[in-house]
Each structure stands twice: as structure tokens, then as C-alpha cells.
ZAMARGU-4260 file (C-alpha; in steps of 0.2 Angstrom, whole numbers, plus 5000, padded with zeros to 4 digits):
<rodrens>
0) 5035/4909/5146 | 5048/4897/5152 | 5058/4910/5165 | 5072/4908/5175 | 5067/4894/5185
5) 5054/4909/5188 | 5030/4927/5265 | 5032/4937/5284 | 5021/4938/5303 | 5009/4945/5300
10) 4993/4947/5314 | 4975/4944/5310 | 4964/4960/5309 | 4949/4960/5319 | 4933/4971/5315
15) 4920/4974/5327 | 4905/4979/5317 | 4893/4994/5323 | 4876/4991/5323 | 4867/4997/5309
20) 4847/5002/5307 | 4835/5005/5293 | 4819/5011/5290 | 4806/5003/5277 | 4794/5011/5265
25) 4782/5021/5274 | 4792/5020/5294 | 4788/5031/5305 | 4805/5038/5316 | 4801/5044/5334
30) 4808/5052/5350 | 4806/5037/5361 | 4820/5032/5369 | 4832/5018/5363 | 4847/5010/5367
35) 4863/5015/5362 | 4874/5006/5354 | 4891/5004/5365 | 4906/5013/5358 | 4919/5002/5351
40) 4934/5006/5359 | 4948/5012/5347 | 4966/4999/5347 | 4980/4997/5335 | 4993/4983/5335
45) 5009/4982/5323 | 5020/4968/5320 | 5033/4965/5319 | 5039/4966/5338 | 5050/4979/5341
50) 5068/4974/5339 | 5064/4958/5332 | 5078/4952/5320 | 5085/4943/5306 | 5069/4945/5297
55) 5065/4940/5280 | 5067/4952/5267 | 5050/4948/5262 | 5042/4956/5279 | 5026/4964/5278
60) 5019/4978/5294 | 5006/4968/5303 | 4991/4976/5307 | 4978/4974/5322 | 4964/4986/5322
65) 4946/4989/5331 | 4937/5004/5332 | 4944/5014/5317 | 4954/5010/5304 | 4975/5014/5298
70) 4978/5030/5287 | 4995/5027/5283 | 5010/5016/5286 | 5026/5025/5285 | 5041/5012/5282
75) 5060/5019/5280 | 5078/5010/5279 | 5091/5014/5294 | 5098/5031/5287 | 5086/5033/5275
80) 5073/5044/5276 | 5062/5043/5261 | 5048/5033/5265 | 5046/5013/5256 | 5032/5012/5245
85) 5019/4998/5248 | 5000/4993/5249 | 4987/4988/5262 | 4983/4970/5259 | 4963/4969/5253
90) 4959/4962/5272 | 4970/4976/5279 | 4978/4962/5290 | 4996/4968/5284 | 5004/4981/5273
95) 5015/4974/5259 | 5031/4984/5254 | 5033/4986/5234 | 5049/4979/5233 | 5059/4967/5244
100) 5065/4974/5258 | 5087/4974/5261 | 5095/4961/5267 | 5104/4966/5284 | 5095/4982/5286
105) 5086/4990/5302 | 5071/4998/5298 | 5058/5010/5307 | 5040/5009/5307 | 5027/5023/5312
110) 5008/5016/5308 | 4994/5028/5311 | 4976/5027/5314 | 4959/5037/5317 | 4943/5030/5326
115) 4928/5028/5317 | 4920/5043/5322 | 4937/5054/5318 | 4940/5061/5336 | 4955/5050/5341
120) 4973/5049/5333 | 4985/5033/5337 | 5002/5031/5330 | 5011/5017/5333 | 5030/5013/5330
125) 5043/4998/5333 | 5059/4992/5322 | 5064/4978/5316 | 5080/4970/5305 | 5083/4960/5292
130) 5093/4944/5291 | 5111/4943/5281 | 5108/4936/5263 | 5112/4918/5266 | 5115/4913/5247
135) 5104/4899/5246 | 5091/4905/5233 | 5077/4896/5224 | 5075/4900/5206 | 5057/4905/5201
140) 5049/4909/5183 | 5034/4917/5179 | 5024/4908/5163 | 5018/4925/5156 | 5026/4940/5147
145) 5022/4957/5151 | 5010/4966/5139 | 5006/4948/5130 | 4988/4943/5123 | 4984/4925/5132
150) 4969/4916/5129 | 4956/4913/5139 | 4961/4898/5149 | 4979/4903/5151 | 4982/4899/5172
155) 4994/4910/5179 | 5009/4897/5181 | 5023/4899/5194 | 5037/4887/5194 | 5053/4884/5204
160) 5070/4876/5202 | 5070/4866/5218 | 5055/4855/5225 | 5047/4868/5238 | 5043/4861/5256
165) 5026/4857/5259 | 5030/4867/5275 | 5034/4884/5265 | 5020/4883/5251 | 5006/4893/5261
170) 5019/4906/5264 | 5025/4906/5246 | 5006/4909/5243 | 5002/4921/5252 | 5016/4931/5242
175) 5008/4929/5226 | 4998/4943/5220 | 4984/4943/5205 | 4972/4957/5200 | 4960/4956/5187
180) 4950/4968/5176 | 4933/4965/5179 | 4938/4955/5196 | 4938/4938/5192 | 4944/4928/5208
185) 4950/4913/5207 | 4963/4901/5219 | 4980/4894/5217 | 4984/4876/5215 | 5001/4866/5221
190) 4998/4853/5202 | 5016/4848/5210 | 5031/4854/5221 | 5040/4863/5208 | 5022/4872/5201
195) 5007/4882/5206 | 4994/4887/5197 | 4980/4902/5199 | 4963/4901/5187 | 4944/4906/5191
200) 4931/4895/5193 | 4927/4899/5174 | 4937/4904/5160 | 4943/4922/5159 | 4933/4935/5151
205) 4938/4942/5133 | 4948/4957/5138 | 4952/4955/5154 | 4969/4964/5162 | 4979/4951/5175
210) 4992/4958/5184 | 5005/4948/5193 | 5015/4950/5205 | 5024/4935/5212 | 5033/4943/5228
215) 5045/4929/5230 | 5062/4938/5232 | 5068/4930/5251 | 5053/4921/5254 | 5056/4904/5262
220) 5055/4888/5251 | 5061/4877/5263 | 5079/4869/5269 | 5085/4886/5273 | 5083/4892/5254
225) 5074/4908/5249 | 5066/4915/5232 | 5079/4922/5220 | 5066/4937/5215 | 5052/4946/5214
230) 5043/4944/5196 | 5028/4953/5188 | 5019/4954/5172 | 5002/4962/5165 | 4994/4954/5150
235) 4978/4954/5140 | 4967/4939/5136 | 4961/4939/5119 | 4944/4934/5109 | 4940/4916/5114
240) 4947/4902/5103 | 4943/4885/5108 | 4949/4867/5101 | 4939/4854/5099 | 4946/4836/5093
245) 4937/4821/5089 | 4945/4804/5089 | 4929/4796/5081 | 4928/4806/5068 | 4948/4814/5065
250) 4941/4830/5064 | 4946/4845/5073 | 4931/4858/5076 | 4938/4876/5079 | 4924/4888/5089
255) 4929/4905/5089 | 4918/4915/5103 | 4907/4900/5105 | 4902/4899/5085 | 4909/4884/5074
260) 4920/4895/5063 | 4931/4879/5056 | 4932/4861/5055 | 4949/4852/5049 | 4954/4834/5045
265) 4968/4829/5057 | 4977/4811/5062 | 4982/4809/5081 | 4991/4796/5088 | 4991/4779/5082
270) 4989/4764/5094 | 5006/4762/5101 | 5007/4781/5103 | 4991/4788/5109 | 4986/4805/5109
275) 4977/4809/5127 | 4961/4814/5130 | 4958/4827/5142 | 4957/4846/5143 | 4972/4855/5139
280) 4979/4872/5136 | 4991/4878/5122 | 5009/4883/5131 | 5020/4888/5117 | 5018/4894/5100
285) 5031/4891/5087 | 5032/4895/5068 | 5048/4883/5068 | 5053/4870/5077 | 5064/4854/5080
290) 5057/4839/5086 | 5072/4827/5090 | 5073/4810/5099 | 5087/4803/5094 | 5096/4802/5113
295) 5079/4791/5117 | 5087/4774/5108 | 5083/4764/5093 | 5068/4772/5084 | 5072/4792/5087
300) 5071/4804/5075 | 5073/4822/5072 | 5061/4832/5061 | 5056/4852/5057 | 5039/4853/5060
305) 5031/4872/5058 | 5014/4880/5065 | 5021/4869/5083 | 5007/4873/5097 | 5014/4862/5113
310) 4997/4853/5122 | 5008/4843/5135 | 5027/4846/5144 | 5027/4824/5137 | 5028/4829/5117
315) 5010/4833/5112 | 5007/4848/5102 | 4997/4853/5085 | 5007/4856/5071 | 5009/4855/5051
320) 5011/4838/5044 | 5012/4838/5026 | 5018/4820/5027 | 5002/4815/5035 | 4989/4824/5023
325) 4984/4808/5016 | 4979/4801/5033 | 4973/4817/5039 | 4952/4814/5042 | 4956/4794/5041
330) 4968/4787/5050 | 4980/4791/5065 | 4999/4790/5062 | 5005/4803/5074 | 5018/4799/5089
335) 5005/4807/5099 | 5003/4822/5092 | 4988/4832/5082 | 4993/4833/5062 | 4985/4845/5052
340) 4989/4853/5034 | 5002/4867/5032 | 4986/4878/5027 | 4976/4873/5042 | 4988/4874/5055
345) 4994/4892/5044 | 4976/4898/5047 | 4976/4891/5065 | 4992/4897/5072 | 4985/4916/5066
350) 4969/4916/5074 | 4976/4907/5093 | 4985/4913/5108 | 4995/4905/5121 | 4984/4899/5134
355) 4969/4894/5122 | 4958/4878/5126 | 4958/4861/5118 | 4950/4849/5123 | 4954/4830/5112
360) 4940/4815/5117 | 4939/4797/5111 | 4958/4792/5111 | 4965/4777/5120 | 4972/4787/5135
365) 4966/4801/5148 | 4978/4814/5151 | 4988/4815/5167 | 4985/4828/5178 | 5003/4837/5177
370) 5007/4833/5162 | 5006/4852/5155 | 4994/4865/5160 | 4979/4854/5167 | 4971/4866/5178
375) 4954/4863/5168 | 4956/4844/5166 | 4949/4844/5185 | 4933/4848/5194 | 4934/4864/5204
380) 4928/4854/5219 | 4945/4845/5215 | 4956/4858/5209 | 4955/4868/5224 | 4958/4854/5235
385) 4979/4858/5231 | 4978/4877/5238 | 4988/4876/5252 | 4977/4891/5261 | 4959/4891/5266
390) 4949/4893/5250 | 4933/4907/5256 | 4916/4898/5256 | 4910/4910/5241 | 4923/4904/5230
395) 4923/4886/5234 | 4906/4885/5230 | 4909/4893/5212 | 4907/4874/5205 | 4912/4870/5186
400) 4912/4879/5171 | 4899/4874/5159 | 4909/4865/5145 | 4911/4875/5130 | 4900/4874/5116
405) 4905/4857/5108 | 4913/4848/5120 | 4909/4834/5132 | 4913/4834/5153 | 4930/4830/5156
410) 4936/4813/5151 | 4938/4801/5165 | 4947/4785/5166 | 4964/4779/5171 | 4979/4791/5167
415) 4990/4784/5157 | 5010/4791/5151 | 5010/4800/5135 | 5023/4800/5121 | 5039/4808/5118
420) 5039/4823/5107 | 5033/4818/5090 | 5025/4818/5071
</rodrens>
């Protein structure tokens, strides 16, 4: 969706591994003496320091531990007793709050912990406060809706109202939550300073769960402006739908799971308004539309266009064009877009989601990185060069997907600027 235009101290945890033995198939254990492994000794540190102040409202409990790990953070408000609910981060190094803390607010904190062989009990307290509201908020948006079916190349997209400092964009990462159901990790990527984008190394798994959480509510984004709010959504990604066009032939071959279900006549882009080549990802979805150009100068237009499925934030999308049919499979005409007949892009705009891959080859220009939701117009090796926290080795070495049935590598070349919204 297009929202509203919709990160704390923390300590590292240290673990000090026991040792561990085995035995193999067929060992023998005797009583002869062995060394013993030395005991770990049992510490717990918390963060923040006691009476620290004007805090964010984004804080998090920082959390040190050797020896044994934490039972239970207990977090309340200055005259508040009940306790604020939250979650152990999956590297334990911090406990996260549910919901943004309240601005100009002491709070208490009482962390406890057992060693690893259960014998010792440490608890741990220190307070802290939260800074005034200072009324200088970011706005944020999260591009998915709650309980929506996406497809399966749908990148969770975050964007913002202001440019965010380069300075403030791992701490605004490290405050955005995804699960996923089967885990699919993936990694976050700053495509500019008003977006960043989360995908895996492949595309998502028909049926998958993600939940989002973007935890942004008085985080920092630089020149003394904080997140407007915090934002979260669960959706669904559907049956695989992919789009392939074909400029050398003007055909556009639907695979539906990874089997050629459909192929259409279409007309792109003719020579003074290409369509781009690339690898792309539907945004919108609209049954009926206006595209209007009239406030560009001589040569605007304003048109209804139906079955609209937007391939670019410059213009491009796939939609009926009745005017075109003729040309459809023969010639291209478009102002940059993908024509199709009212009963193919009927049939189309059915069986697709939001979020849904398309990939278009052989046209004059290659899509710009930006231009839309190109998270899968880049290598991995490239895409994950824009997280703006370390990216674990495992992940890293995820490489590319393999391209989906039908479709070349990624088009290469020199990007080039798109047209305006178009027929």
C-alpha cells in the first residue's frame, strides 16, 4: 500500500560455550580420570545505566549474560505497576517493548537470571527516562495491508516522508521486524534515502505468513526528527504468478507455478517511449483508472484505462488497451506501457496479486534500479551491498535465485529514464 508517509543502547551478549563430548558407535566410557571443564562463572549486565535520561521512546533492556541465561524482564511505567509487555530479541542482546515506550516517563527495570546448572539466582535493576516529545516526526508507510494475499516477489517496502540520514539508517534497521512462516531470512536494502526494502535470497514460498513490525514510533531519522509510528501488518503470499514479456516477439507468456498457462499478444513501448527491460514487480492493482499528463505540456493526454497493474513509480503498468488490439503481437505503440486486450488483461488481473514477478526483455532501455520495486533487478551479491548493518556470512553467501522458468538473467546495459504514465 501507499501509507502515510509510512533504535536504543543496547550491549552485545557474550556466550561462553561449555564443552561438549560425544561418544561414537561402539565407545567404550571409563573411570579414568579426566579434566574438568572449568565452571563458567555466572554475570548479568543491563542497560540502560541507571538514571540515564532523555531516552528515546524507542529504548530497548540491554542485556549481558555468561554463564546462564535471563528468565524474565520485568519493565513498568513511574506509577504503574503492570508490567510492559515485550520480546527477547533472537540474539538475546536486548529485550524489545511491544509498544513505544511514553515520552517523559521514568521507568524501572528488574532483569533476572539463573546459571546454567540452575543453582544461582541474579536479579538486576536500574531506571531510566524518556525524553519530552520534541515534535519533529518523520512520516513512515508500510507497503503491505494486513491480512492481504501478495505474490511471491512482494519485498517488504518501508518508506519515509523525509530523506533519512545516512547516520540514523542502521538504527532504523535494527527496529524493523520480519517473521516468516517457514523462516525465510532475508536482508534489508536502503534502494534510496526515502526506501528500504526486506526480500530472501529467492522468492517466497507459496503460503508463506510475513509479519511485520516496523518499530519506528521515536526512532531517530536524523536532524533531530523522530518516526511518527510504529506500523505492522501480516499477509499471505499466494500461488506463484510470473510475467514474462518478450519484445522480439510481442508476446507476453504467463507461468502460473512454473507451467506456461497462457500466452498473449501485447505492444510495449514504441521508439520514443520505450518500455524497460528489467525485472520488476507489480505494485498496484486497479480495475479503473486515470492516466493523465496534461500538466506535462504540449502532447499530454488523459485517458481511462482498466485491468491497470503499475510495473514502475515512472508510468509503466499492464493494462487493457482496446485501442491497440490491432497492433497487439505486431507492433509497439504504447507510451511505455504493456497493452493487452480487455479479455486478456480481464483474465490476468483475476489470477495476479500485488507483488507478482515480471520480467520484460529485448526493449530499447534497461530499468533503473529505483524506478519501482527492483529489489530482484539486482544480484544478491549487489543487493545486499545497501544493508546498512552487517549481513551474517550464511546469508551472504545465499547467491541468486535461479530465474524462473522462461526467463533470461537479468538484463544488463546502461539505465536509461522511463516514460511518464501512459497508453
Amino acid at each position: 500500500m501507499r501509507g502515510g508517509r509510512t533504535w536504543p543502547v543496547i550491549a552485545l551478549l557474550t556466550v561462553t560455550a561449555g564443552l561438549v563430548s560425544a561418544c561414537g558407535p561402539g565407545a567404550t566410557v571409563t573411570a579414568s580420570p579426566s579434566p574438568t571443564a572449568p565452571t563458567v562463572p555466572f554475570t548479568l549486565g543491563i542497560t540502560p545505566a541507571a538514571g540515564t535520561g532523555s531516552l528515546p521512546i524507542s529504548t530497548e533492556v540491554g542485556l549481558s549474560v555468561s554463564g546462564g541465561t535471563v528468565t524474565d524482564v520485568a519493565l513498568t511505567a513511574a506509577g504503574d505497576p503492570t508490567k510492559v509487555s515485550g520480546h527477547f530479541r533472537e540474539d538475546t542482546t536486548s529485550w524489545v517493548p511491544d509498544e513505544p515506550l511514553k515520552n517523559n516517563t521514568g521507568y524501572a527495570v528488574t532483569v533476572t537470571g539463573k546459571s546454567k546448572n540452575g543453582k544461582q539466582i541474579i536479579k538486576r535493576t536500574t531506571t531510566f527516562s524518556t525524553m519530552a516529545d520534541t515534535g519533529r516526526e518523520t512520516g513512515t508507510g508500510l507497503y503491505l495491508f494486513d491480512g492481504e494475499t501478495v505474490g511471491v516477489a512482494m519485498p517488504v517496502v518501508i518508506e519515509f516522508t523525509e530523506p533519512v540520514a545516512d547516520s540514523a539508517r542502521a538504527g532504523i534497521q535494527h527496529r524493523l521486524f520480519v517473521k516468516t512462516t517457514p523462516d525465510q531470512p532475508g536482508v534489508w536494502h536502503w534502494a534510496s534515502a526515502r526506501q528500504v526494502w526486506y526480500r530472501p535470497p529467492t522468492y517466497w514460498k507459496t503460503g508463506t505468513t510475513i509479519s511485520v513490525r516496523a518499530a519506528l514510533k521515536g526512532v531517530p531519522t536524523g536532524d533531530g526528527s523522530y518516526g511518527d509510528t510504529d506500523r505492522s501488518a501480516t499477509a499471505t503470499v499466494g500461488q506463484k504468478v510470473f510475467m514474462d514479456v518478450d519484445n522480439s516477439t510481442k508476446q507476453m507468456s504467463v507461468y502460473v507455478d512454473d507451467q506456461l498457462v497462457k500466452q498473449m499478444p501485447v505492444s510495449l513501448g514504441k521508439a520514443s517511449t520505450p518500455s524497460s527491460s528489467g525485472n520488476m514487480v507489480t505494485m498496484s492493482h486497479d480495475y479503473s483508472t486515470i492516466f493523465d499528463t496534461t500538466a506535462e505540456g504540449p502532447g499530454g493526454y488523459r485517458v481511462q484505462v482498466n485491468y491497470a497493474m503499475r510495473l514502475t513509480w515512472g508510468g509503466e503498468f499492464i493494462h487493457a488497451a482496446p485501442w491497440s488490439v490491432g497492433d497487439q503481437g505486431v507492433r509497439n505503440v504504447s507510451h511505455g506501457c504493456v497493452n493487452m486486450s480487455m479479455g486478456n488483461s480481464s483474465w490476468l488481473f483475476d489470477i495476479t496479486h500485488i507483488g507478482d514477478p515480471v520480467t520484460v526483455r529485448g526493449t530499447e532501455v534497461a530499468l533503473t534500479n529505483g524506478n519501482g520495486w527492483t529489489a530482484w533487478n539486482q544480484s544478491w551479491a549487489d543487493y545486499i551491498k545497501d544493508s546498512a548493518l552487517p549481513v551474517p556470512a550464511a546469508l551472504a553467501a545465499a547467491g541468486n535465485p535461479p530465474a524462473p522458468t522462461g526467463t533470461p538473467a537479468a538484463p544488463t546495459g546502461t539505465p536509461a529514464a522511463v516514460a511518464s504514465p501512459g497508453h
